[in-house]
C-alpha positions as a LaTeX table, in Angstrom:
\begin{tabular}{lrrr}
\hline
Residue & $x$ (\AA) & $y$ (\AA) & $z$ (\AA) \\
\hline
Unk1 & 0.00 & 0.00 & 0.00 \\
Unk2 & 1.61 & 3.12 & $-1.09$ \\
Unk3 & 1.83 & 5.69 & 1.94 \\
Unk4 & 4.33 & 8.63 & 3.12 \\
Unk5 & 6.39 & 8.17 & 6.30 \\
Unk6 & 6.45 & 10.38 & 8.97 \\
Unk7 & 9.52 & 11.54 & 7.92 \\
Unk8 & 8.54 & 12.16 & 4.70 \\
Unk9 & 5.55 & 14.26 & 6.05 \\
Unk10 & 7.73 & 16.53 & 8.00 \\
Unk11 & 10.27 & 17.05 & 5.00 \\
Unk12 & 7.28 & 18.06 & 2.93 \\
Unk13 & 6.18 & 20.66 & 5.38 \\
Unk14 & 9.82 & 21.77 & 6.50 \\
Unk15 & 10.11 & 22.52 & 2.32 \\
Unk16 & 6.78 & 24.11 & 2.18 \\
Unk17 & 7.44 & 26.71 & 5.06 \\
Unk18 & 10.93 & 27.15 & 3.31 \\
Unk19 & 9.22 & 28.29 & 0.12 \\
Unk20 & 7.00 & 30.98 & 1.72 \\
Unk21 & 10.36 & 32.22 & 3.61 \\
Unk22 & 12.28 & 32.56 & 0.56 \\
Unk23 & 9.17 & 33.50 & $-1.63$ \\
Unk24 & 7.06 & 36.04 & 0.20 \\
Unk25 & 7.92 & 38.96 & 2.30 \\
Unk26 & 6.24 & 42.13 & 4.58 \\
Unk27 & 2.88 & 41.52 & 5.78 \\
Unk28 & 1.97 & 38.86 & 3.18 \\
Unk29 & 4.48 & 36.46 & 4.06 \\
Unk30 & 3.01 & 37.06 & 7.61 \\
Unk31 & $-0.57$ & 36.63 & 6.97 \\
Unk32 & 0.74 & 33.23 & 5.04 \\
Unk33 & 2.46 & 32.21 & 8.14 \\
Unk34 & $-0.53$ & 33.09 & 10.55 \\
Unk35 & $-3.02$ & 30.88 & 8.65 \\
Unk36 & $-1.20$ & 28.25 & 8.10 \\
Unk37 & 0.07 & 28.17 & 11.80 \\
Unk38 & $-4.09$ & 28.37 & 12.27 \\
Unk39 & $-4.40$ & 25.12 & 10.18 \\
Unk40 & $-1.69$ & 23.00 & 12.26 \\
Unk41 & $-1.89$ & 19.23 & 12.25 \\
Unk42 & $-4.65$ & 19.83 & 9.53 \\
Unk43 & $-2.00$ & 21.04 & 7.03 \\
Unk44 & 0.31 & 18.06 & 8.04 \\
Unk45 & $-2.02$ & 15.34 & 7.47 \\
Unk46 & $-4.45$ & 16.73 & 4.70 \\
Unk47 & $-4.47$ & 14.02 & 1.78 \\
Unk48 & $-4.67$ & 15.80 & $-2.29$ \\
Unk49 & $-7.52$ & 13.62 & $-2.81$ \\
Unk50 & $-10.30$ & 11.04 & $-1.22$ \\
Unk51 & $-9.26$ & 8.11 & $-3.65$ \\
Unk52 & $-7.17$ & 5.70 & $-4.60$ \\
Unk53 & $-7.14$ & 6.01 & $-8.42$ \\
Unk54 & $-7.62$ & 9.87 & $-7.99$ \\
Unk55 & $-3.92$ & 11.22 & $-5.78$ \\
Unk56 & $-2.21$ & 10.94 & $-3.22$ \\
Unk57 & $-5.21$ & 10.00 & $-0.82$ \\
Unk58 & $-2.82$ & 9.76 & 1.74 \\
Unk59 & $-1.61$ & 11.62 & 4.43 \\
Unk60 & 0.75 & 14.37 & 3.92 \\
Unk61 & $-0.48$ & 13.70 & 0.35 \\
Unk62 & $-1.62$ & 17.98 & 0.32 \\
Unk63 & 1.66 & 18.94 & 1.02 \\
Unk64 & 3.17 & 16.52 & $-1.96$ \\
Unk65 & 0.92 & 17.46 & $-4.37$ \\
Unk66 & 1.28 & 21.58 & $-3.78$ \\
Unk67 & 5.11 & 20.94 & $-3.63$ \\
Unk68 & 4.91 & 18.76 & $-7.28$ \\
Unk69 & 2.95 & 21.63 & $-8.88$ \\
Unk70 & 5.35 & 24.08 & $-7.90$ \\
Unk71 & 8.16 & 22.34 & $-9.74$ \\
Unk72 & 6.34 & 21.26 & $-12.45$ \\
Unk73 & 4.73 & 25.04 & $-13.14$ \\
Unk74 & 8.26 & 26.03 & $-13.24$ \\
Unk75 & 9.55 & 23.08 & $-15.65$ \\
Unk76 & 6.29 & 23.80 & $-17.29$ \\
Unk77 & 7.11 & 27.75 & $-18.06$ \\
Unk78 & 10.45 & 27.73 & $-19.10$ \\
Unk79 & 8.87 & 25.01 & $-21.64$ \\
Unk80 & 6.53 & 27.09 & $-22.68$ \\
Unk81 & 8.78 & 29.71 & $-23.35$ \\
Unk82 & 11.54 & 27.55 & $-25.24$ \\
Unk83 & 8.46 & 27.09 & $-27.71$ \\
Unk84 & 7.33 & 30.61 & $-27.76$ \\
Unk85 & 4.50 & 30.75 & $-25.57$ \\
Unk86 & 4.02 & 34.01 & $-23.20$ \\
Unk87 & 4.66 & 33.92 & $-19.59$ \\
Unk88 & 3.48 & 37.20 & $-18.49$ \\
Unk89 & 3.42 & 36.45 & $-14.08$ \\
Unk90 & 6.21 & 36.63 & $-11.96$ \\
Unk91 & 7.74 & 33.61 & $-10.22$ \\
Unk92 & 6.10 & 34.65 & $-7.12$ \\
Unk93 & 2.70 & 34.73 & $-8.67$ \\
Unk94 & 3.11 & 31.37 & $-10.24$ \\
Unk95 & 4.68 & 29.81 & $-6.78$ \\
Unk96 & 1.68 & 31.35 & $-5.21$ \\
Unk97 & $-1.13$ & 30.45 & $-7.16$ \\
Unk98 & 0.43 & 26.41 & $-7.36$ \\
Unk99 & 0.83 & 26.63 & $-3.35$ \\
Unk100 & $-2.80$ & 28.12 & $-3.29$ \\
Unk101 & $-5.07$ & 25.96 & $-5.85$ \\
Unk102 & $-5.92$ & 23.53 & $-3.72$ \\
Unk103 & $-6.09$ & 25.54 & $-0.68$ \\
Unk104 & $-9.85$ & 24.79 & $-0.34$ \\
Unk105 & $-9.15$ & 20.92 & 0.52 \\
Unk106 & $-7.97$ & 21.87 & 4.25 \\
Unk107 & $-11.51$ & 22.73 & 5.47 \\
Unk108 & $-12.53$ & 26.02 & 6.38 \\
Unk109 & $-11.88$ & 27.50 & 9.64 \\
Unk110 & $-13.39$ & 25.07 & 11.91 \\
Unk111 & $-13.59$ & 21.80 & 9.93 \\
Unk112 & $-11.73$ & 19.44 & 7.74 \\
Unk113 & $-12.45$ & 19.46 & 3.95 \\
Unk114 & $-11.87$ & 15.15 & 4.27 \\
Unk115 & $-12.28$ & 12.86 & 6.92 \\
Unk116 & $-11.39$ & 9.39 & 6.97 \\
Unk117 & $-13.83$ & 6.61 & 5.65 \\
Unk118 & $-14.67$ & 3.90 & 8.43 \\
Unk119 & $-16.64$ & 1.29 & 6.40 \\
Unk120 & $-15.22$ & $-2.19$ & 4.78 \\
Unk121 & $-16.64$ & $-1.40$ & 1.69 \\
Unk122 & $-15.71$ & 2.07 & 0.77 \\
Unk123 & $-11.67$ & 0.97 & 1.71 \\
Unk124 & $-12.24$ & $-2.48$ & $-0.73$ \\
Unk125 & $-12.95$ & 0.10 & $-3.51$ \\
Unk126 & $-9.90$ & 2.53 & $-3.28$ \\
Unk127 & $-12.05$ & 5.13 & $-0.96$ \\
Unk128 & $-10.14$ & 6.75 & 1.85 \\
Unk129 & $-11.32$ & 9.83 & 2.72 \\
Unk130 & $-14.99$ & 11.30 & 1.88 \\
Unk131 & $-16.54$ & 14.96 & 2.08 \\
Unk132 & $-17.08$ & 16.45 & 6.04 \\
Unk133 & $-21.12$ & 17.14 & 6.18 \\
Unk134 & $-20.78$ & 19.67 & 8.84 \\
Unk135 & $-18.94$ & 21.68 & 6.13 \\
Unk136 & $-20.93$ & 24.25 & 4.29 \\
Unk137 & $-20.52$ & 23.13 & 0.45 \\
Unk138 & $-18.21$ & 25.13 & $-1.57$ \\
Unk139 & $-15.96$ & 24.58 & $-4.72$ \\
Unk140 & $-12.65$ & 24.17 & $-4.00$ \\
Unk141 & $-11.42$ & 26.46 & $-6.07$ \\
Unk142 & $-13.78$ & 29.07 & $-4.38$ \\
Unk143 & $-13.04$ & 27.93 & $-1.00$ \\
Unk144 & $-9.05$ & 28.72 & $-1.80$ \\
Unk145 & $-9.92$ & 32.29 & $-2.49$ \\
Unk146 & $-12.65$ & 32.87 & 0.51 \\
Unk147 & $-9.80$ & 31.19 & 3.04 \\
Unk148 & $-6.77$ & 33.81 & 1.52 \\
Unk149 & $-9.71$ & 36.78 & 1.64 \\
Unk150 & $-10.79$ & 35.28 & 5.65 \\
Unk151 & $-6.68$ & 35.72 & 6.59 \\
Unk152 & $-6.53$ & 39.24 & 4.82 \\
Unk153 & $-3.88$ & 37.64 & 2.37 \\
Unk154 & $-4.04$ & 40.02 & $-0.59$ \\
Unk155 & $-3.63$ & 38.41 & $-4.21$ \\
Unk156 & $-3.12$ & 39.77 & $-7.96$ \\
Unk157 & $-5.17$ & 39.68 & $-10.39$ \\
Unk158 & $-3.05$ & 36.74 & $-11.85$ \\
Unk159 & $-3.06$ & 34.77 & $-9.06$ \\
Unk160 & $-6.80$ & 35.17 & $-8.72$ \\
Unk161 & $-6.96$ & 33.45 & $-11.92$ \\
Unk162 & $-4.32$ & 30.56 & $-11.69$ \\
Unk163 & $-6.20$ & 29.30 & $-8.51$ \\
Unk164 & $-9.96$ & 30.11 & $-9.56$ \\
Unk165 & $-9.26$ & 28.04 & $-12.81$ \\
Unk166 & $-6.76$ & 25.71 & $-11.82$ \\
Unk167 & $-9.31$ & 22.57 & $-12.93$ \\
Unk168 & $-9.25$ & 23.85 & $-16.46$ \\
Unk169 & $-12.20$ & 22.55 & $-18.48$ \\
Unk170 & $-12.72$ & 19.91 & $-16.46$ \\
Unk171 & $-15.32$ & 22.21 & $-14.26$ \\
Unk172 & $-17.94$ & 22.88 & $-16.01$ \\
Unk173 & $-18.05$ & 26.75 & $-14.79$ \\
Unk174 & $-14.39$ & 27.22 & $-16.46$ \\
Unk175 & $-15.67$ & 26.73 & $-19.87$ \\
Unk176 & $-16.38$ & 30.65 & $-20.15$ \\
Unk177 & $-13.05$ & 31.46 & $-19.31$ \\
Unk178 & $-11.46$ & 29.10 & $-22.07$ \\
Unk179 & $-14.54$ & 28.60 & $-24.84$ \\
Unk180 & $-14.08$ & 31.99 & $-26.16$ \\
Unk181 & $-14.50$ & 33.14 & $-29.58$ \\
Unk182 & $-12.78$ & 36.73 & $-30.15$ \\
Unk183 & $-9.76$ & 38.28 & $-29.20$ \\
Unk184 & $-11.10$ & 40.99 & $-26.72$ \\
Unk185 & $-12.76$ & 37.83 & $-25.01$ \\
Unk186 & $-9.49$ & 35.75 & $-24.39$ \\
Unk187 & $-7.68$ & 35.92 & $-20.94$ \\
Unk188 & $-5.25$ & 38.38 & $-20.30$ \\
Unk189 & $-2.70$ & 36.17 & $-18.92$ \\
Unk190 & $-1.29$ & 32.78 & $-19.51$ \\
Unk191 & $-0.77$ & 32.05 & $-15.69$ \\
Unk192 & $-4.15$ & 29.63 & $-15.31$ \\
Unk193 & $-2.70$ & 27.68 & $-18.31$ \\
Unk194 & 0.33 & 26.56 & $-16.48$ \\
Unk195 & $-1.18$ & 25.84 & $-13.76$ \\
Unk196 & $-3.34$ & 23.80 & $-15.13$ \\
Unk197 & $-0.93$ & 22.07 & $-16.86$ \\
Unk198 & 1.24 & 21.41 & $-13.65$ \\
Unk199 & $-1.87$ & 20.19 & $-12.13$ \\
Unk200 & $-2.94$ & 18.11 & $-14.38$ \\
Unk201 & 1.08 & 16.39 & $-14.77$ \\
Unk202 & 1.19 & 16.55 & $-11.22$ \\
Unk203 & $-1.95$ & 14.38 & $-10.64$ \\
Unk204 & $-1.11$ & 12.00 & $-13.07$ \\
Unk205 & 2.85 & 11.56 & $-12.51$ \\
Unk206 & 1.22 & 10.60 & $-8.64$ \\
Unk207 & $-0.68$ & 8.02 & $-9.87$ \\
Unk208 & 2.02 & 6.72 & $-11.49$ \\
Unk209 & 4.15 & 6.74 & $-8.57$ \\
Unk210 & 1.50 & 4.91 & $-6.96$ \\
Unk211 & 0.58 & 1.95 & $-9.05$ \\
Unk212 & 4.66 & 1.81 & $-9.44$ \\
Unk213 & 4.38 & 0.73 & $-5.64$ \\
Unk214 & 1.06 & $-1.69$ & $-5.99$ \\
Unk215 & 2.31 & $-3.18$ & $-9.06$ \\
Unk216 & 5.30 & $-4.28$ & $-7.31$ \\
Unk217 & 3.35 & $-5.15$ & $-4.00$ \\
Unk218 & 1.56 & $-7.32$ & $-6.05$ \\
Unk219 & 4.51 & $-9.47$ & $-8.24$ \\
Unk220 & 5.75 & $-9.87$ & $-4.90$ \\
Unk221 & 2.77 & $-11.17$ & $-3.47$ \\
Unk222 & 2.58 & $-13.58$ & $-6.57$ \\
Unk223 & 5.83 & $-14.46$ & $-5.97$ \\
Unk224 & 5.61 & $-15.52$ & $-2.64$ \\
Unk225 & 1.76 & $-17.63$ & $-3.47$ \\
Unk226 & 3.28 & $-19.42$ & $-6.25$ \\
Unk227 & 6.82 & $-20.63$ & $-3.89$ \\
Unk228 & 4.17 & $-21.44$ & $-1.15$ \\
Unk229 & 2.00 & $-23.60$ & $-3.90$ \\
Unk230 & 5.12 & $-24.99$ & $-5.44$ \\
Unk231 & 6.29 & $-26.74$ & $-2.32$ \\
Unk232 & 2.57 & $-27.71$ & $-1.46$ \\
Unk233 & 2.42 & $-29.62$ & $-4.80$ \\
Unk234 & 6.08 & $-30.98$ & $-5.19$ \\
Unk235 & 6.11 & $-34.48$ & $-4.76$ \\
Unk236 & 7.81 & $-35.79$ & $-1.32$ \\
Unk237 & 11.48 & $-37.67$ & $-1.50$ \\
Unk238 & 11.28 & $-40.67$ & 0.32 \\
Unk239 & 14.60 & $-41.43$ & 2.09 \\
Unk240 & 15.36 & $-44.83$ & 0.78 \\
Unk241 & 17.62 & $-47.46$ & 3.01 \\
Unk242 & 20.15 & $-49.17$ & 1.06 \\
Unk243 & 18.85 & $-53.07$ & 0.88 \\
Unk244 & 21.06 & $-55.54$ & 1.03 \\
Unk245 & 22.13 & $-57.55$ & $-1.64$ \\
Unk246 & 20.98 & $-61.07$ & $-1.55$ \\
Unk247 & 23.74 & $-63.24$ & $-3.86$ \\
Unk248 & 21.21 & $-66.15$ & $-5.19$ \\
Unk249 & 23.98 & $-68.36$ & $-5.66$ \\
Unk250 & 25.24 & $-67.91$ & $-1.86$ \\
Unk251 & 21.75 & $-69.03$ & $-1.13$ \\
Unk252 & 21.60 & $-71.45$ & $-2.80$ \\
Unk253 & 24.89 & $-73.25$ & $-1.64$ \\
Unk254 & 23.79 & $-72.45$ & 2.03 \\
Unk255 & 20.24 & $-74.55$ & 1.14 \\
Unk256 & 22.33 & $-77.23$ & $-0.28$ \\
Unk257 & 24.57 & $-77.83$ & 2.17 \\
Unk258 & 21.69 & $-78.00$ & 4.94 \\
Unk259 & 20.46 & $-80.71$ & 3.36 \\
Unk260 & 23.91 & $-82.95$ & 3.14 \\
Unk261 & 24.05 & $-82.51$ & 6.93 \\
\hline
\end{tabular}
């Protein structure tokens, strides 16, 4: 079963605290620091996702997938821009709105966006975590910007758009954004492309990762059925005395001379 250690957690979170140091600064980098202090534990053991064959529905699995999409967005522009594409943000905009996208998935201020599943069934099919009902419904996306707005964490107008339409046209209320059919109606900036993009490599490259570790679970586990079966069904040795040889001839003289005496 494919999981992050401990350790792993805390390097995560140690690298994501080490971004906003080196990223942010002044009274933004403070507000930053304030709400996620506020989240605690919550921001430690948040999974990206609530299933198996989604990502990372793991704990610590937030932290991964925030810290993937910030290396990817940055693979991802300097790509863009070998090819001549337009990257019109700043590094800090992109590192922000790829730290931010998801932001939604810790909760809001009281409760936990996921909480662990309990029943046989739902863990049989790949379902770890599932949706908190004492948490007022809200896309995620939406959620990310009302949490920044509740800590008085101020955003660009770029930013506002990487995060709000980080799903791309997989939510249906993106399609506006992106199904448009003159210039004056195209976005302004290229930022929600990339992230996206990073998102969407992100997700997938985690997947990956994980049925890297259950596909190898399970040759192992094969492995070890087949060396059980094969000694189960391998027919027994029978330690065999030596017999001793009987000389007929020394038999028969023995007979023989019984019966002259």
């Amino acid at each position: 079963m494919f999981k992050l250690t401990a350790e792993e957690i805390g390097e995560c979170y140690d690298k994501f605290m080490e971004v906003i140091d080196d990223t942010f600064e002044g009274e933004r980098k403070n507000n930053l620091i304030k709400m996620y202090e506020h989240f605690g534990d919550r921001l430690l053991l948040a999974p990206a996702s609530g299933k198996d064959h989604f990502h990372l529905a793991v704990p610590g699995g937030y932290l991964k997938h925030c810290l993937n999409i910030i290396d990817i967005s940055d693979k991802m522009s300097k790509m863009y821009r070998h090819v001549g594409g337009t990257t019109d943000f700043t590094d800090e905009e992109r590192i922000f709105a790829a730290m931010h996208h998801d932001l939604g998935k810790l909760g809001d201020y009281n409760h936990d966006y996921y909480i662990p599943v309990s029943q046989d069934w739902q863990i049989k099919r790949g379902i770890r975590y599932e949706y908190n009902p004492d948490l007022n419904f809200m896309d995620v996306t939406d959620r990310s910007l009302f949490l920044l707005q509740q800590f008085d964490i101020k955003i660009t107008d770029n930013e506002m758009y990487g995060i709000r339409l980080a799903d791309g046209m997989f939510k249906e209320l993106n399609k506006s954004y992106f199904n448009t059919y003159t210039d004056a109606m195209q976005m302004k900036n290229h930022l929600p492309f990339i992230i996206h993009w990073a998102d969407w490599m992100a997700t997938r490259m985690e997947y990956d990762t994980r049925m890297n570790v259950v596909n190898l679970e399970t040759k192992q586990e094969k492995k070890a059925i087949n060396s059980i079966k094969e000694s189960l069904t391998k027919p027994k040795v029978e330690s065999k005395k030596p017999k001793t040889k009987v000389d007929p001839m020394a038999t028969f003289t023995e007979i023989f001379e019984g019966m002259e005496k």
